[in-house]
The first five atom37 places (N, CA, C, CB, O) and aatype in JSON, in Angstrom:
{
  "aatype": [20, 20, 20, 20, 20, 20, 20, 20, 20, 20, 20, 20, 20, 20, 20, 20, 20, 20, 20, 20, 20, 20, 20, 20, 20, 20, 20, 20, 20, 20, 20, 20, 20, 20, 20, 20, 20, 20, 20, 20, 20, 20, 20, 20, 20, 20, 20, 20, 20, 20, 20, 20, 20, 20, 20, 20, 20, 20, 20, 20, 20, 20, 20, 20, 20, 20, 20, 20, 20, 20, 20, 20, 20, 20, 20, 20, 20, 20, 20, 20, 20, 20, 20, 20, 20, 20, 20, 20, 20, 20, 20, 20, 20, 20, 20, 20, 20, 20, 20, 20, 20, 20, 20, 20, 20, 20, 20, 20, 20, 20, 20, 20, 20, 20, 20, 20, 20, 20, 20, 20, 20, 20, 20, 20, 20, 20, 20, 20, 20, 20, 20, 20, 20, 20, 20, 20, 20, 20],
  "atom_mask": [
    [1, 1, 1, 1, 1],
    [1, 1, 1, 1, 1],
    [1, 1, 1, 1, 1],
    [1, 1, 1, 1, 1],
    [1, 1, 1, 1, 1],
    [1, 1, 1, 1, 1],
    [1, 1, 1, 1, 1],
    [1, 1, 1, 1, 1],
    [1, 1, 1, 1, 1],
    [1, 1, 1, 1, 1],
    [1, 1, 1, 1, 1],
    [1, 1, 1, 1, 1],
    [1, 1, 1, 1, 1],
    [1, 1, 1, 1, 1],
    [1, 1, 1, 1, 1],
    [1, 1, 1, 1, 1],
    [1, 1, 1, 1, 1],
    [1, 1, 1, 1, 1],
    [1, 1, 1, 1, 1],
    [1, 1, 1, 1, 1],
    [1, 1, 1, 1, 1],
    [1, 1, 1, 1, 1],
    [1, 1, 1, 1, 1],
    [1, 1, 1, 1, 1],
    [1, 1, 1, 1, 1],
    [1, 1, 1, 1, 1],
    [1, 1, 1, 1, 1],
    [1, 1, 1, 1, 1],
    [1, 1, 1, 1, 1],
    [1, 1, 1, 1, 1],
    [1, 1, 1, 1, 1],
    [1, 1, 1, 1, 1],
    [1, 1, 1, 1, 1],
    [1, 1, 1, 1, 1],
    [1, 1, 1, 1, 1],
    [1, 1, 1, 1, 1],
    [1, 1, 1, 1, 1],
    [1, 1, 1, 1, 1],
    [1, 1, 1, 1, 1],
    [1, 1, 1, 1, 1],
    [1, 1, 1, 1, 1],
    [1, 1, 1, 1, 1],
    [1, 1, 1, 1, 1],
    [1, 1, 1, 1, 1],
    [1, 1, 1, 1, 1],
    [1, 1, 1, 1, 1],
    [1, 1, 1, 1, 1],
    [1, 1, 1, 1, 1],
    [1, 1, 1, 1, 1],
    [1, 1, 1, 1, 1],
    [1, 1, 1, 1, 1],
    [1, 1, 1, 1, 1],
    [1, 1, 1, 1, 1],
    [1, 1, 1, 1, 1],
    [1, 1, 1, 1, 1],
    [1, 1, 1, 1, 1],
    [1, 1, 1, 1, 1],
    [1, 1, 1, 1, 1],
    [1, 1, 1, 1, 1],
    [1, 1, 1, 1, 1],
    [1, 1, 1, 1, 1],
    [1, 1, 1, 1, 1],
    [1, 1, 1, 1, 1],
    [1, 1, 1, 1, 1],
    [1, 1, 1, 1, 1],
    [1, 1, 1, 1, 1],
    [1, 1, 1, 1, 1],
    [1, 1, 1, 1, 1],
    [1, 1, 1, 1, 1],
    [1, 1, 1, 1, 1],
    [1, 1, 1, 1, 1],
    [1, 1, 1, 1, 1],
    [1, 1, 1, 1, 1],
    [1, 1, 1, 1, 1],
    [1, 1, 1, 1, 1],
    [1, 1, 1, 1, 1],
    [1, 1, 1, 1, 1],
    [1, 1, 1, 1, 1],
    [1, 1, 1, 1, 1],
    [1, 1, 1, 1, 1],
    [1, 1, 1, 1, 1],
    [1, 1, 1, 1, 1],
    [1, 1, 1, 1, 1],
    [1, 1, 1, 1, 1],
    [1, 1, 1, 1, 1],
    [1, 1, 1, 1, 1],
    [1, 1, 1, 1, 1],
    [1, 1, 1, 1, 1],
    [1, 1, 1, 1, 1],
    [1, 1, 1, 1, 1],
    [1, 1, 1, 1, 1],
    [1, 1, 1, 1, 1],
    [1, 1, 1, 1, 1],
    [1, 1, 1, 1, 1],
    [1, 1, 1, 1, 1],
    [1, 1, 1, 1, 1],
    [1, 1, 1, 1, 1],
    [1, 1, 1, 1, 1],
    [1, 1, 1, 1, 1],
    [1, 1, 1, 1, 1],
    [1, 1, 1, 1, 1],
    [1, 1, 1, 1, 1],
    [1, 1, 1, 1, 1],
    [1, 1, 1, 1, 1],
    [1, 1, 1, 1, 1],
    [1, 1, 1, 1, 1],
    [1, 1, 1, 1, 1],
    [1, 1, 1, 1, 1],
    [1, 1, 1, 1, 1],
    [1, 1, 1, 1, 1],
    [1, 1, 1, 1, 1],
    [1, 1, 1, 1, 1],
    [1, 1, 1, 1, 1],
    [1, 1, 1, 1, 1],
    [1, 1, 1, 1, 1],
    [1, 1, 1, 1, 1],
    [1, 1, 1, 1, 1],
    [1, 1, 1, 1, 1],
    [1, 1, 1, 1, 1],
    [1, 1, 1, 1, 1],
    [1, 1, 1, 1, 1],
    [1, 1, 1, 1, 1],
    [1, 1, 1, 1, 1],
    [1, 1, 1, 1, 1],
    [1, 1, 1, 1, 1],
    [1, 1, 1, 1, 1],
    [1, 1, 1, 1, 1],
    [1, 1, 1, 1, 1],
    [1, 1, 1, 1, 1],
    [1, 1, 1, 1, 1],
    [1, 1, 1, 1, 1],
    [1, 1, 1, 1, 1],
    [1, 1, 1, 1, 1],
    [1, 1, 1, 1, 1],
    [1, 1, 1, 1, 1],
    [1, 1, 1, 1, 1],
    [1, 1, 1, 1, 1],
    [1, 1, 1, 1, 1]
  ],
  "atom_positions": [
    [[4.6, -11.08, 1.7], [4.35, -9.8, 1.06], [4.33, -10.02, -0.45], [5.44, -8.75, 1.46], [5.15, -10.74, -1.02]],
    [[3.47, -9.46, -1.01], [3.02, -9.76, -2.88], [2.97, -8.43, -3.17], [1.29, -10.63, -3.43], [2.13, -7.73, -2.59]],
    [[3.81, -7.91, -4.06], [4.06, -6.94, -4.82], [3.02, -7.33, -6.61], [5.96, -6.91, -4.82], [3.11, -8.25, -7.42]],
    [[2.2, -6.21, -6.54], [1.48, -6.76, -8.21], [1.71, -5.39, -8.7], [-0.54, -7.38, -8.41], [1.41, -4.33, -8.16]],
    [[2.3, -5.6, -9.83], [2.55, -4.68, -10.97], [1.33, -4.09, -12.02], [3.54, -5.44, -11.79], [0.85, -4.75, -12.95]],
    [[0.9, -2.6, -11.64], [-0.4, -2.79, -12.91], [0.21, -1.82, -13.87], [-2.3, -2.25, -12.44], [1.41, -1.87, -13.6]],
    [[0.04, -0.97, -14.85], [0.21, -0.33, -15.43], [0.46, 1.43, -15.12], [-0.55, -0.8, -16.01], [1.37, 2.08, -15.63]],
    [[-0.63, 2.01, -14.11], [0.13, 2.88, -13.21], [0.33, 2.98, -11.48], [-0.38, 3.98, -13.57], [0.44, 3.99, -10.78]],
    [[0.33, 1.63, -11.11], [0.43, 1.21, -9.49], [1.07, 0.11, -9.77], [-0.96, 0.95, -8.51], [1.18, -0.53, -10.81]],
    [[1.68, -0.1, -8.19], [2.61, -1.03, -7.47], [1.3, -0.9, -6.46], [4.46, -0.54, -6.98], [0.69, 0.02, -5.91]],
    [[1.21, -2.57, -6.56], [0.22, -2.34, -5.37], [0.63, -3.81, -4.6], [-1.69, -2.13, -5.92], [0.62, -4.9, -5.17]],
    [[0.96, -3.59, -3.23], [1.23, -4.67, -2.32], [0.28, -5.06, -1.1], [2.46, -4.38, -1.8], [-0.3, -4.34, -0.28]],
    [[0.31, -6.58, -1.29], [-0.44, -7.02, -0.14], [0.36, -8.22, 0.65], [-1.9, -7.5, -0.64], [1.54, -8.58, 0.62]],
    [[-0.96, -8.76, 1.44], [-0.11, -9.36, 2.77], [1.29, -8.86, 3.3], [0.2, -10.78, 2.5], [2.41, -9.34, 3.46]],
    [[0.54, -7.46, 3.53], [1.99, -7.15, 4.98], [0.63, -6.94, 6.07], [3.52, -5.02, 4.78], [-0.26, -6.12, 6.29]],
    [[1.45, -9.09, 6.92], [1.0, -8.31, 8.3], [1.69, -8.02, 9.53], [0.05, -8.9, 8.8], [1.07, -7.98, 10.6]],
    [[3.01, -7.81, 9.45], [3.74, -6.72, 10.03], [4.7, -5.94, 9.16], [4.46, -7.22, 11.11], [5.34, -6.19, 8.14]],
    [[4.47, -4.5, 10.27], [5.48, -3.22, 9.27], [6.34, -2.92, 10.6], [4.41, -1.38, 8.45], [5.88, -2.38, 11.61]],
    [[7.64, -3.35, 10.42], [8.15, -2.69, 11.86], [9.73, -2.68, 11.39], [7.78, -3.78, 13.54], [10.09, -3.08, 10.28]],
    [[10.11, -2.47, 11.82], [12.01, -2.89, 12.29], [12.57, -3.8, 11.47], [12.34, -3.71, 13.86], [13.62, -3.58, 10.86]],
    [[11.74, -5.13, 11.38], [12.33, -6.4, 10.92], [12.11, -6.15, 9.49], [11.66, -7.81, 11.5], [12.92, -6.82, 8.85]],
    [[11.47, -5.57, 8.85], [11.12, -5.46, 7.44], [11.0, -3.98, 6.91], [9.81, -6.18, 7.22], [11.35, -3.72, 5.75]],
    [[10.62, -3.21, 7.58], [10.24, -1.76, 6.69], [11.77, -1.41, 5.6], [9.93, -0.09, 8.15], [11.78, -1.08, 4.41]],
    [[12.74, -1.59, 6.35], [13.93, -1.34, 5.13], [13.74, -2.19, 3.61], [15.53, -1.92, 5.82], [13.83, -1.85, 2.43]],
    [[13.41, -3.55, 4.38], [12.78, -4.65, 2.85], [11.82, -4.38, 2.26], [12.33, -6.07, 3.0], [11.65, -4.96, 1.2]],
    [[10.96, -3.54, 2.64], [9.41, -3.24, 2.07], [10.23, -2.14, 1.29], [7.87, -2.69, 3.3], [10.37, -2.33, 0.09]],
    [[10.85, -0.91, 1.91], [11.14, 0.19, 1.11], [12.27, -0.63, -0.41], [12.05, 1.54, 2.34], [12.17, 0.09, -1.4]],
    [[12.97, -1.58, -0.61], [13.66, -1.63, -1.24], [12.77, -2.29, -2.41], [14.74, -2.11, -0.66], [12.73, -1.99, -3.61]],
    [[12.08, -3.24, -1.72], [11.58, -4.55, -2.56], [10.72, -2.99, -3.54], [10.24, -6.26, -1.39], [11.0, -2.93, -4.74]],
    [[9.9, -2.02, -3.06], [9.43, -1.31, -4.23], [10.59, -0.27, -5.0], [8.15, -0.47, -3.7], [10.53, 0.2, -6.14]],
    [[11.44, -0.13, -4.16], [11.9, 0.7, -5.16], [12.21, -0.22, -6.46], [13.16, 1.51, -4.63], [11.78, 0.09, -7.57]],
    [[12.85, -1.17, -6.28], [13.38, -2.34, -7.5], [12.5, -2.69, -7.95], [14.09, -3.57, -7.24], [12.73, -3.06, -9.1]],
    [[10.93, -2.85, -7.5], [9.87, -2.9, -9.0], [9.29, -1.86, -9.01], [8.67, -3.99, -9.18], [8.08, -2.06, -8.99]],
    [[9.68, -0.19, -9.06], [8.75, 0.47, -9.45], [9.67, 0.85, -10.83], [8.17, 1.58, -8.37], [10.69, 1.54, -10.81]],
    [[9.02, 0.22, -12.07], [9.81, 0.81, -13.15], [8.44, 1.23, -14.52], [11.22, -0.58, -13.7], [7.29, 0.78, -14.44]],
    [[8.93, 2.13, -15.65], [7.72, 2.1, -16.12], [6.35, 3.16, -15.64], [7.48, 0.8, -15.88], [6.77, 4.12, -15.0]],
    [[5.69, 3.16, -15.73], [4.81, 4.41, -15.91], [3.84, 4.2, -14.32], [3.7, 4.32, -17.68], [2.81, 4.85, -14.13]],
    [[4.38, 3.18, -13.3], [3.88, 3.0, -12.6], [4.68, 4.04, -11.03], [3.76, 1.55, -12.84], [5.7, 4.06, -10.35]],
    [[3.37, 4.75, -11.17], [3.57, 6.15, -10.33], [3.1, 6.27, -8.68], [2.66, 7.32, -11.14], [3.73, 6.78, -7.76]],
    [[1.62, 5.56, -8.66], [1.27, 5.97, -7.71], [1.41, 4.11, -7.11], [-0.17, 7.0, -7.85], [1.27, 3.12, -7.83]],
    [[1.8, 4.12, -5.22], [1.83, 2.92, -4.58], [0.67, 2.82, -3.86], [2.93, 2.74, -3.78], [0.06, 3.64, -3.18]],
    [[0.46, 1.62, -4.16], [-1.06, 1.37, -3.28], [-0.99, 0.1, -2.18], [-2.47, 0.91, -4.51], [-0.87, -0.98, -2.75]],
    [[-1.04, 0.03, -0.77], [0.29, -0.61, -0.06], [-1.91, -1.26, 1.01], [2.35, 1.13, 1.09], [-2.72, -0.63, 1.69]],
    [[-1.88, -2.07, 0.73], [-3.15, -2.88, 1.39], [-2.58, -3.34, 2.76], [-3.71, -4.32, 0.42], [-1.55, -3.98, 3.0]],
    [[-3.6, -2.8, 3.65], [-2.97, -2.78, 4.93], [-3.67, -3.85, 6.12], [-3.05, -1.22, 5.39], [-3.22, -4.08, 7.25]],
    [[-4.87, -4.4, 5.49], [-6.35, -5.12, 5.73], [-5.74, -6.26, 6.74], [-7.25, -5.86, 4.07], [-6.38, -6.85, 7.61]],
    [[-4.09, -6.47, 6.35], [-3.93, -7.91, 6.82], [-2.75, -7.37, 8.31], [-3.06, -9.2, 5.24], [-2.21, -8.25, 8.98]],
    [[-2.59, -6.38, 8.53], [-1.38, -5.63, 9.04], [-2.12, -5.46, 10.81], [-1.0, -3.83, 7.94], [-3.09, -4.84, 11.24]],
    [[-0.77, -6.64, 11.64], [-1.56, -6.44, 12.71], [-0.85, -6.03, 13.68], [-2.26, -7.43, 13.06], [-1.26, -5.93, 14.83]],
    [[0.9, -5.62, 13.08], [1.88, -4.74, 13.95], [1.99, -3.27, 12.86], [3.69, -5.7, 14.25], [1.7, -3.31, 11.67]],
    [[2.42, -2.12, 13.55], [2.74, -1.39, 12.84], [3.51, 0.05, 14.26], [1.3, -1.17, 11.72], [2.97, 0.91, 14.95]],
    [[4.96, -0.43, 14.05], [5.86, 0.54, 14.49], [6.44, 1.94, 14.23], [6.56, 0.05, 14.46], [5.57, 2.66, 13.74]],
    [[7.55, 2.53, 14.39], [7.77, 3.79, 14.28], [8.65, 3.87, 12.61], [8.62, 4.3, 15.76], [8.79, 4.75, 11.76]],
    [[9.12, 2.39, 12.75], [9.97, 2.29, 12.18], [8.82, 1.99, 10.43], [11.08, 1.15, 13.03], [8.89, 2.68, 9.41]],
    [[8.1, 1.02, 10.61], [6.82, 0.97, 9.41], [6.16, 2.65, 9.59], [5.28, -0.56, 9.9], [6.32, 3.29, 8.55]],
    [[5.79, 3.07, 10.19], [5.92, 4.46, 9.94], [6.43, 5.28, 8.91], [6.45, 4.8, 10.71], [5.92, 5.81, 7.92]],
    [[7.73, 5.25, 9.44], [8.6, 5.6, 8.83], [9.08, 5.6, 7.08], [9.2, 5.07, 9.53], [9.3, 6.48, 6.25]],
    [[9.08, 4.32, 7.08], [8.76, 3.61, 5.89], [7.81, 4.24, 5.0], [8.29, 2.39, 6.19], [8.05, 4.75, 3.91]],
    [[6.2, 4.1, 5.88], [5.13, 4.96, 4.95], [5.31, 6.23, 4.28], [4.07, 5.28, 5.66], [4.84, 6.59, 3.21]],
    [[6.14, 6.9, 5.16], [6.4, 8.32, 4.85], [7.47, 8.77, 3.43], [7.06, 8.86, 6.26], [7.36, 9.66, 2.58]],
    [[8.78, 7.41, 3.72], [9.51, 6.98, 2.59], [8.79, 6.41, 1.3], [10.37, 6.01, 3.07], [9.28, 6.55, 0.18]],
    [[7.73, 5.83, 1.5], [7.08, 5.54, -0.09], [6.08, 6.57, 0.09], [6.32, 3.82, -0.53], [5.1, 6.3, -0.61]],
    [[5.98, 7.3, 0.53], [4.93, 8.43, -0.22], [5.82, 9.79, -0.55], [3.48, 8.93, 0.95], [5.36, 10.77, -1.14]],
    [[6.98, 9.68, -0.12], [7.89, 10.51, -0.48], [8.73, 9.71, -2.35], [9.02, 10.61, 1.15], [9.03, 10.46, -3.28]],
    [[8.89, 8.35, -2.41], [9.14, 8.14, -3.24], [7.94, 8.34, -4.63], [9.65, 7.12, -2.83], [8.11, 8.63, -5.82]],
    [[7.09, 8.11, -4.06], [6.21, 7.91, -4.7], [5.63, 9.47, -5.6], [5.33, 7.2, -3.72], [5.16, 9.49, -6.74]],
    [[5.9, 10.84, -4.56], [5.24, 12.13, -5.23], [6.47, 12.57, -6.06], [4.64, 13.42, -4.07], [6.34, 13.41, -6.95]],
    [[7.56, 12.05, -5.78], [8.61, 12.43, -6.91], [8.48, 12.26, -8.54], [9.74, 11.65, -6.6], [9.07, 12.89, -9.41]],
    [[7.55, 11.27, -8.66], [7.08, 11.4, -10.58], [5.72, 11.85, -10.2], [7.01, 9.61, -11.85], [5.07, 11.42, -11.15]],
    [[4.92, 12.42, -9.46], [3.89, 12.91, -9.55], [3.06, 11.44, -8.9], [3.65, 13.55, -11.07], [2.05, 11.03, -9.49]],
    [[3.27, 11.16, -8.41], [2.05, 9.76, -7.69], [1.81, 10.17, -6.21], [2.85, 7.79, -7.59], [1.92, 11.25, -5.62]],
    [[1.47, 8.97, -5.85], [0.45, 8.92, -4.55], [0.67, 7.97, -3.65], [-0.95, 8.69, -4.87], [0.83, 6.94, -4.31]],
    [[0.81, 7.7, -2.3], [0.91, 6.29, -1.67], [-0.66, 6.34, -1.25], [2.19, 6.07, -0.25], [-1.11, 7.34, -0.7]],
    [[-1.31, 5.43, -1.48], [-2.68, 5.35, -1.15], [-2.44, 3.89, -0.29], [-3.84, 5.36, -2.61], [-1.91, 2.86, -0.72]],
    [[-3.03, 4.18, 1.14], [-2.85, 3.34, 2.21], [-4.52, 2.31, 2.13], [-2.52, 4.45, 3.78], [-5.56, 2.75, 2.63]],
    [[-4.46, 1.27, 1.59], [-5.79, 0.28, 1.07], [-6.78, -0.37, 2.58], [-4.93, -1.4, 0.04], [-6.64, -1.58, 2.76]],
    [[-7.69, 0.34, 3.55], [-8.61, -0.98, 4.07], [-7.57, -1.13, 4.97], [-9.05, -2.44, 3.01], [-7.13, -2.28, 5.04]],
    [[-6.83, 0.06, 5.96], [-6.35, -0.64, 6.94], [-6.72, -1.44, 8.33], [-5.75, 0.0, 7.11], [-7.81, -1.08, 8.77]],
    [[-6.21, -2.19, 8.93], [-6.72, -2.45, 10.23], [-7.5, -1.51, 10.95], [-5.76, -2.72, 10.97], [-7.61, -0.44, 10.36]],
    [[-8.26, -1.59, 12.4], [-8.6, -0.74, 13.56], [-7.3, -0.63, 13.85], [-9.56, -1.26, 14.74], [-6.98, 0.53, 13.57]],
    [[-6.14, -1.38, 14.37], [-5.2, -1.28, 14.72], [-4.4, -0.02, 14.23], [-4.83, -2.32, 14.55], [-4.13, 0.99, 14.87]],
    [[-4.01, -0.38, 12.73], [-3.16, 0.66, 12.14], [-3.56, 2.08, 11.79], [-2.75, 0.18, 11.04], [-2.81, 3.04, 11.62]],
    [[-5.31, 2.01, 11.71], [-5.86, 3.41, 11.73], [-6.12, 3.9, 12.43], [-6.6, 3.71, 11.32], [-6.64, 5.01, 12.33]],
    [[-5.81, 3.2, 13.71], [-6.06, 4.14, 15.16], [-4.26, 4.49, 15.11], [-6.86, 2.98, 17.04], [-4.09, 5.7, 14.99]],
    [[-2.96, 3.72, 15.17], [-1.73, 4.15, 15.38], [-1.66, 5.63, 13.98], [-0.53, 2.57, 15.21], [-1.13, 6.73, 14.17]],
    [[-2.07, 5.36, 13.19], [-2.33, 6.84, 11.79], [-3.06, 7.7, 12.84], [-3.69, 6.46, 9.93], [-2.39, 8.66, 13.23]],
    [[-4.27, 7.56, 13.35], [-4.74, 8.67, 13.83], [-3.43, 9.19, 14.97], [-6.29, 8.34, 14.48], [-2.74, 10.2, 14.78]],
    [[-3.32, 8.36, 16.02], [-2.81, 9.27, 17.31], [-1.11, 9.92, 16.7], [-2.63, 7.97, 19.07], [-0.5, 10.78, 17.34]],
    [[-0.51, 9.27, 15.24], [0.55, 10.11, 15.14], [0.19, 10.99, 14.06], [1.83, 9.42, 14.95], [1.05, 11.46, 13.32]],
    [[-1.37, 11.31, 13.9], [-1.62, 12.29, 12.91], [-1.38, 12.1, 11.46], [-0.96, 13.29, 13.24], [-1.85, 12.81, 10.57]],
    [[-0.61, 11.07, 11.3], [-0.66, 10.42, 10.22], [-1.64, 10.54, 8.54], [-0.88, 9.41, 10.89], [-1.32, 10.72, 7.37]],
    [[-3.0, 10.31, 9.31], [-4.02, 10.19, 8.69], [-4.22, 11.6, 8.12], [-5.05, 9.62, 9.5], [-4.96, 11.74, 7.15]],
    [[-3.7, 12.46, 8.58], [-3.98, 13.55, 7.52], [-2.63, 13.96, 5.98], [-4.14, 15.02, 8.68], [-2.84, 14.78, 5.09]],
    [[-1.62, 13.27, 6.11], [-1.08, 13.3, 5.12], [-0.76, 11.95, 4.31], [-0.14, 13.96, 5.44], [0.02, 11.78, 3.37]],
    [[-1.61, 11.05, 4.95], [-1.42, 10.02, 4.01], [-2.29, 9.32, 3.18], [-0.97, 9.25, 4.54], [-1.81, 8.19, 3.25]],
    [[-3.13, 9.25, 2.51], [-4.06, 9.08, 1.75], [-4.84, 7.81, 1.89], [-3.6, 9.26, 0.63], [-4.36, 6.87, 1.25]],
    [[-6.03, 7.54, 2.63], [-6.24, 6.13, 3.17], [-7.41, 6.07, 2.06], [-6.65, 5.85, 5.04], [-7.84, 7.03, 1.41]],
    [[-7.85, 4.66, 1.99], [-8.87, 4.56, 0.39], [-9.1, 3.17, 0.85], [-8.01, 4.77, -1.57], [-8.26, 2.44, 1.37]],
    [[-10.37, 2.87, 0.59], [-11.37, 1.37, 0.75], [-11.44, 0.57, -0.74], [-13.26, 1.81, 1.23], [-11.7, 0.73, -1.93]],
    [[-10.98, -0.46, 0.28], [-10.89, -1.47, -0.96], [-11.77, -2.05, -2.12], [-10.61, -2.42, -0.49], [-12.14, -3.0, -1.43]],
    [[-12.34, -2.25, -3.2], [-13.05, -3.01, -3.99], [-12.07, -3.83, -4.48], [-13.83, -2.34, -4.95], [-10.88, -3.64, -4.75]],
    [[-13.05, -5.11, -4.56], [-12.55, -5.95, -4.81], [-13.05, -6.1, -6.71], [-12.91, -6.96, -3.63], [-14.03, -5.42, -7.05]],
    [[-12.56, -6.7, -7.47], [-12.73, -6.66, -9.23], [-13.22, -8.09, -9.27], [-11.1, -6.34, -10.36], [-12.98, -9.07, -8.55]],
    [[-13.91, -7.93, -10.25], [-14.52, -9.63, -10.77], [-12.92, -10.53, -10.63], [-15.33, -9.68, -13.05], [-11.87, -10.03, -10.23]],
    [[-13.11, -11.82, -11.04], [-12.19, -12.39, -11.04], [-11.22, -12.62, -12.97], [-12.83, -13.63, -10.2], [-10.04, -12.82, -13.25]],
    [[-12.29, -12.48, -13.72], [-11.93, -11.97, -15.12], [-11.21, -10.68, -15.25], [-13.14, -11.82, -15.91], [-10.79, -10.34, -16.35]],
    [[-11.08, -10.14, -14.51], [-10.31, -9.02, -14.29], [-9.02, -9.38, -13.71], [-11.0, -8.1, -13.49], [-9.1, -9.03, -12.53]],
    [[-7.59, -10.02, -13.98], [-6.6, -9.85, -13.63], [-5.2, -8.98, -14.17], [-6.56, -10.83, -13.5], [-5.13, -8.16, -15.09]],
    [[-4.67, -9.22, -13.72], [-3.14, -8.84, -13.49], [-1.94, -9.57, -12.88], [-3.15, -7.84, -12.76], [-1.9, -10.35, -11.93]],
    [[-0.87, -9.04, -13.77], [0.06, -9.95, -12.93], [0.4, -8.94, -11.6], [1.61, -10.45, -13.9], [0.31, -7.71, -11.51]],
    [[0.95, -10.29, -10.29], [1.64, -9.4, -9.39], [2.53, -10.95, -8.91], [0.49, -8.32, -8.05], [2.33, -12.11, -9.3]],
    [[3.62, -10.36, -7.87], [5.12, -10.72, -8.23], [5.3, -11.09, -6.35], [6.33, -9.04, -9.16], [4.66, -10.48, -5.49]],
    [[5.86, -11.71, -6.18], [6.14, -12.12, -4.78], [7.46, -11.47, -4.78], [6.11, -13.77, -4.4], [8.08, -10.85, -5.65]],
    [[7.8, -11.91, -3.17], [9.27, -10.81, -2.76], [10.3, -11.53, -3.61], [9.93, -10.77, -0.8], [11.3, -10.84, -3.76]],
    [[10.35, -12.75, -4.22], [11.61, -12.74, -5.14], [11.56, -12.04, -6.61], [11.97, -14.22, -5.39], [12.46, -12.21, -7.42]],
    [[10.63, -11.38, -6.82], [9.95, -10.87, -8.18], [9.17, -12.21, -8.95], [11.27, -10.17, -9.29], [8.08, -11.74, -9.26]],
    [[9.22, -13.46, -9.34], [8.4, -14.3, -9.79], [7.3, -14.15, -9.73], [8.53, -15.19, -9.46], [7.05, -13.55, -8.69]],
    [[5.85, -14.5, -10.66], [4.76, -14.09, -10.88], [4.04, -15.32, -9.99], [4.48, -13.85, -12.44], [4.4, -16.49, -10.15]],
    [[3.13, -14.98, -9.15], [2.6, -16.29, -8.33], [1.33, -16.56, -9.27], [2.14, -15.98, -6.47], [1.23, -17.48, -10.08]],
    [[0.4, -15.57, -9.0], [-1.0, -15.77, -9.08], [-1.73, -14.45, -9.92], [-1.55, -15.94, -7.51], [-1.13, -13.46, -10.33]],
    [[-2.92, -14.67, -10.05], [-3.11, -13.09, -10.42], [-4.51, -13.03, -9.35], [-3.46, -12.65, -12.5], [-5.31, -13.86, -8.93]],
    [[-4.3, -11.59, -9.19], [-5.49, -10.98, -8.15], [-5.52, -9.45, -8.78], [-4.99, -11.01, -6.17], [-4.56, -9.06, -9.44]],
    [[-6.49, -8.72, -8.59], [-6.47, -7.15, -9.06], [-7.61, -6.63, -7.86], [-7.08, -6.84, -11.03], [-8.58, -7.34, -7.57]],
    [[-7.37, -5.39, -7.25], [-7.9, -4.6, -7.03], [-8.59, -3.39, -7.7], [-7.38, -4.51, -6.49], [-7.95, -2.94, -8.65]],
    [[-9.69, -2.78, -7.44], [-9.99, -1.3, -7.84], [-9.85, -0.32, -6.58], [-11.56, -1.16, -8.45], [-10.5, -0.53, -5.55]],
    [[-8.88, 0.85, -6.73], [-8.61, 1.04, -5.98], [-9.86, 3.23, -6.19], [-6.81, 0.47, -5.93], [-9.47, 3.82, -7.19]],
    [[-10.54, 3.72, -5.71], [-11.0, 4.99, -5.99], [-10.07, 5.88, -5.74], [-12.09, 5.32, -5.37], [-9.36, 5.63, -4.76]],
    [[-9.81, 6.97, -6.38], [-9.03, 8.31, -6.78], [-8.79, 9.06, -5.2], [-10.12, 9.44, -8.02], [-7.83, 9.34, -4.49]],
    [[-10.05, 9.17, -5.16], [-9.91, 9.9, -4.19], [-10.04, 9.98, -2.68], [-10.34, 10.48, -4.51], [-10.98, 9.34, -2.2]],
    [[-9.12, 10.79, -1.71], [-8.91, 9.84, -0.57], [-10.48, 9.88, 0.41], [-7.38, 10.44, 0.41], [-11.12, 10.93, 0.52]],
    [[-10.82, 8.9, 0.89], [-11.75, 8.81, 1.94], [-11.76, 9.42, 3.01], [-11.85, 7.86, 2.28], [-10.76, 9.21, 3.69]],
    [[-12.64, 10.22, 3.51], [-12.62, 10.39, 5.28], [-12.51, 9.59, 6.38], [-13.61, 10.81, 5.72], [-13.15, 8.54, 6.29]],
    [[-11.75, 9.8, 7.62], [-12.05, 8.64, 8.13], [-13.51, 8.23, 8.71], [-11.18, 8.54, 9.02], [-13.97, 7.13, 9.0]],
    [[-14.18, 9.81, 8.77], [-15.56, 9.43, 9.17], [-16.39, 9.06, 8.37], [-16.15, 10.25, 9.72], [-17.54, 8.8, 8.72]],
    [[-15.92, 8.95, 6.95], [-17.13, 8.21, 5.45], [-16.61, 6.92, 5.94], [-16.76, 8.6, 3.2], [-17.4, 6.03, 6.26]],
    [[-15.18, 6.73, 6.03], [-15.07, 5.08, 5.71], [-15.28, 3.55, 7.35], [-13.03, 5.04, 4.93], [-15.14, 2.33, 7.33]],
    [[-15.71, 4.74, 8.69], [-16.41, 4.23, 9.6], [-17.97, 4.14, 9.54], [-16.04, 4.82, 10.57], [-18.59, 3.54, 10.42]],
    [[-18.55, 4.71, 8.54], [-20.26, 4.54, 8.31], [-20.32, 3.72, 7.72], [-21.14, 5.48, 7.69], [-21.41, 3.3, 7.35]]
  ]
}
């Protein structure tokens, strides 16, 4: 799991499981880097090929952390898997799902692995506003 720090997002990738064994570590690892003007979480789901009651759960906890300074959990390019488990628990209507672009490679940022240390840089563009699920199946 890679936590990258931008200026107003926390945006994490490689989670490819959200369940039991980790959702308490996912919820902590952001609370301890969300510091700073960084409001809204943007949680890339592309690689995610379990997702339980308990990662659920979790989602609901960072989008609850997240509207407390006024932000957003924007769920990035999830699996078939995880957007079919969003659809059948209804999910998908309060959680904000959004398709990924990818940024030139001159375009970075730092982002931070689960011990906080800076690995690599990668950046996403992530759009404002949330997608349908029937725009982002065409």
């Amino acid at each position: 799991m890679i936590i990258e720090r931008d200026l107003d997002a926390l945006r994490i990738s490689g989670v490819r499981e959200l369940n039991a064994a980790n959702a308490f570590v996912l919820e902590k690892m952001v609370s301890a880097a969300r510091t700073g003007d960084a409001k809204d979480i943007e949680l890339d789901l592309s690689e995610t090929l379990a997702l339980d009651s308990s990662g659920l759960g979790a989602l609901i906890a960072l989008r609850n952390a997240a509207e407390r300074p006024g932000g957003v959990l924007r769920l990035v390019n999830p699996t078939p898997l995880a957007r079919r488990i969003l659809e059948l628990t209804r999910l998908h209507r309060v959680l904000e799902i959004a398709q990924q672009e990818k940024r030139p490679a001159d375009q970075q940022s730092e982002y931070l692995n689960e011990a906080g240390s800076t690995v690599s840089s990668r950046s996403y563009s992530f759009p404002r506003a949330p997608l349908s699920l029937e725009s982002a199946a065409a």
